[in-house]
N, C-alpha and C positions, 0 to 999 in steps of 0.2 A: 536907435533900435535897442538898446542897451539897456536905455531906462525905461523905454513899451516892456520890455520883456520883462525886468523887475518889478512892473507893477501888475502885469499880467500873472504875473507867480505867484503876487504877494494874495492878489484878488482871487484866484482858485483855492491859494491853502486858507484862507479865509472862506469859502465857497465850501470847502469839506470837511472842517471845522463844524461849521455852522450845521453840516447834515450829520454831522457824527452825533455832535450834539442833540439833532431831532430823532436819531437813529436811539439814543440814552432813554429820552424821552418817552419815548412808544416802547420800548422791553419795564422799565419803570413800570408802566399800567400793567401789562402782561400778569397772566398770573405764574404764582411761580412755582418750580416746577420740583416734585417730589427730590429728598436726597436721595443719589443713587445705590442704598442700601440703608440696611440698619445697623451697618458699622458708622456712619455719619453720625449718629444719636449720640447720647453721653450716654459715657459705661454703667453700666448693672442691669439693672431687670427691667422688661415691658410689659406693658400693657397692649394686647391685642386682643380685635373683637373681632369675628370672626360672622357676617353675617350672608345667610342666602336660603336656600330651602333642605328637600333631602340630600341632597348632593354634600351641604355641610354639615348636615345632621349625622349623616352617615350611614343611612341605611343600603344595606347590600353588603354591609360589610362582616365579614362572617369571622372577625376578632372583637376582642375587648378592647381596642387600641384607638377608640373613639372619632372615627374617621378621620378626615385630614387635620380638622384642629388639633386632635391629640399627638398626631404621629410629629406637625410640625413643631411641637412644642418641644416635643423628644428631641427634632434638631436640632432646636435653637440652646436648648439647655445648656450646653457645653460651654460655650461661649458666654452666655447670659445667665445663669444661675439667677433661677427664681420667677422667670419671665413667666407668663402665665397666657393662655390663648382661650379665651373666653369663646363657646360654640354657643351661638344668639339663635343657630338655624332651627328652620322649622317644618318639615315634611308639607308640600305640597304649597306652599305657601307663593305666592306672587309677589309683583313688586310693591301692588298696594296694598297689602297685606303685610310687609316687611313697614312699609311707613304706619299703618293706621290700628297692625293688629287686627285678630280675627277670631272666632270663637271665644272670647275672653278671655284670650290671650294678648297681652300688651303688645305695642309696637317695640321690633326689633332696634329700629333706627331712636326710639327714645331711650331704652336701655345701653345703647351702645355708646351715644353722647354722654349719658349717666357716667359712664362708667372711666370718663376721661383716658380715651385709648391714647397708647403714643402710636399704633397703627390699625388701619381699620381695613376687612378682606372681605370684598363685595363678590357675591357669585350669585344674581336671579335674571330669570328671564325664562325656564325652562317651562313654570306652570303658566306663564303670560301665555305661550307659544301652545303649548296642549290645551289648554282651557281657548283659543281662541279657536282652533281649528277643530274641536272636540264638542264644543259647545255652541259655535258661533251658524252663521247662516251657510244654509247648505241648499245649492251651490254657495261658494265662499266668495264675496263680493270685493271690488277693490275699494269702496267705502269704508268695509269692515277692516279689510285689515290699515288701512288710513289712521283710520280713529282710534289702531289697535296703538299703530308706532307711534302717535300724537302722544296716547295714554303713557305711554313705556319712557318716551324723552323725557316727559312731564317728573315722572317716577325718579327716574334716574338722575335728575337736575336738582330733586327736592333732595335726596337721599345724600348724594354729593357736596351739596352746599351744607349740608348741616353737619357732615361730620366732616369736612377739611372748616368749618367754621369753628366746631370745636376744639380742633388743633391736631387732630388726627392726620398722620400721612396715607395715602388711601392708593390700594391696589383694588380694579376691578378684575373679572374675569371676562375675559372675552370667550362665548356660548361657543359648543359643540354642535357640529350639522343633525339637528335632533331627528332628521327625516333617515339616517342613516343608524341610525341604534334598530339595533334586529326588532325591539318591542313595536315598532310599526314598519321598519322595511321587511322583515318578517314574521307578521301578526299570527298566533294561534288561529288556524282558520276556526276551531268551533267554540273557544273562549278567548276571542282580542279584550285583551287591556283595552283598548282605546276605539269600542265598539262606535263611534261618532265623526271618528277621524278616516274620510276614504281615501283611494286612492288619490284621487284627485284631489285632497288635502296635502297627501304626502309627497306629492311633488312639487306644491307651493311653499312648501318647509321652509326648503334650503335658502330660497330667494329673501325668502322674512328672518332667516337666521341674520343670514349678512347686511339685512336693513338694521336687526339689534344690534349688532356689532360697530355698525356705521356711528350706529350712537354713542354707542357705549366709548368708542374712540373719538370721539366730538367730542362728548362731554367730559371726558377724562383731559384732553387738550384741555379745553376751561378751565376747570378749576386744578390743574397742576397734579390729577392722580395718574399713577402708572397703570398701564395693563397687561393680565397676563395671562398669558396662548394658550385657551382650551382649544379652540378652531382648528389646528393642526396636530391634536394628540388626536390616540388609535385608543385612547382609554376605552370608548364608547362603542368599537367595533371589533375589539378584539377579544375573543372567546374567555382567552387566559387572563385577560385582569373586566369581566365583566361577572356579576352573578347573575345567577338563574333567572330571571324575571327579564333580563335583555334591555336592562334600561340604567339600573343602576350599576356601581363600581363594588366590587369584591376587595378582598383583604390588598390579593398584590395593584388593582386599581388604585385604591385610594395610597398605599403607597409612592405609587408614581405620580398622585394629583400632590400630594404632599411636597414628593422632591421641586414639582415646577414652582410650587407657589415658593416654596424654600428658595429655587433660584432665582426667583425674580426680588428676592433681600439680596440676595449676596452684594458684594464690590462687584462692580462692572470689570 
């Protein structure tokens, strides 16, 4: 019995060896996964690029303090002297419009590889989401928005792969429930901004938000980018950090978009 059970032991640790081993193997292919801040980096100054639509352009914002790129740059400063946060965005713009460029305006995603970021700050999906439900078919078909979310993975896959190829560390944003920003949950009855989008648009929102998000956190798994939580901020429904037009973020808004994306650098 003495010597069964010695070779019985010998055969298991040998047995879990062998899956450790397999276990090595399969994280190896894995991709890998952001450092957990940008204290990991080597010391001095960054480069970050900064891309998405209004929201990083910074419109609604009723300072000089250049929406969130600028304010985060102001945080970073301290610690990184010299660091510079490059604002790529572009008012209105979508996801295929961030890869391909639009009015002759170059693509977002070719200037940003350009520009050899050591971090890159993805924030679109807002003009995908009003241009489908604003513009798309009415009634709103589950076709349309099918080949909306095909389009969007598509985008996001392309966008991803080229700037974590380029060497970029990449935070996405994960989208705000855009059916609850007052500029369509409560529309000017005799001048709506979003004269195309019905009610019955507005309540298929929320559902296609969280399909972008689905992605957006799939495809961030993939290639090893982090994400960082618009979905549960009040920026977009809260009187005091929105401006006037009921869509965009205001001075103390973008403030508060500034501090999340600043915490999502920090050390853990």
């Amino acid at each position: 019995m003495g010597r069964q059970s010695g070779l019985l032991a010998g055969l298991l640790t040998a047995l879990l060896f062998v899956g450790a081993c397999g276990s090595a193997a399969t994280d190896a292919t894995s991709p890998a996964r952001p450092p957990a801040s940008i204290a990991t980096l080597p010391p001095g100054a960054l480069t970050i690029a900064a891309l998405g639509d209004s929201l990083t352009v910074g419109d609604g914002d009723d300072s000089d303090r250049g929406g969130y790129p600028g304010r985060l740059q102001a945080l970073i400063a301290p610690t990184r002297p010299g660091t510079r946060v490059i604002n790529l965005g572009r008012s209105g713009w979508s996801s295929t419009d961030l890869i391909d460029g639009q009015g002759g305006e170059p693509s977002q995603l070719s200037a940003a590889t350009a520009a050899h970021p050591n971090i890159a700050l993805l924030w679109i999906g807002s003009n995908d989401l009003w241009n489908l439900y604003e513009y798309g078919p009415e009634p709103m078909t589950a076709d349309a928005e099918r080949a909306d979310l095909a389009a969007y993975e598509a985008n996001v896959d392309t966008i991803l792969r080229q700037l974590t190829g380029a060497g970029a560390i990449v935070y996405v944003a994960l989208l705000d429930d855009q059916s609850k920003r007052p500029v369509v949950a409560h529309p000017n009855p005799t001048e709506p901004a979003l004269p195309g989008t019905t009610k019955a648009d507005v309540a298929l929102m929320s559902a296609h938000v969280m399909a972008y998000n689905d992605i957006i956190k799939r495809k961030a798994a993939q290639y090893g980018a982090g994400t960082v939580d618009f979905y549960d901020t009040t920026v977009f429904t809260n009187e005091a950090t929105l401006s006037g037009d009921g869509n965009h973020p205001n001075a103390a808004g973008y403030d508060r978009i500034a501090q999340i994306w600043f915490a999502a650098l920090q050390p853990t």
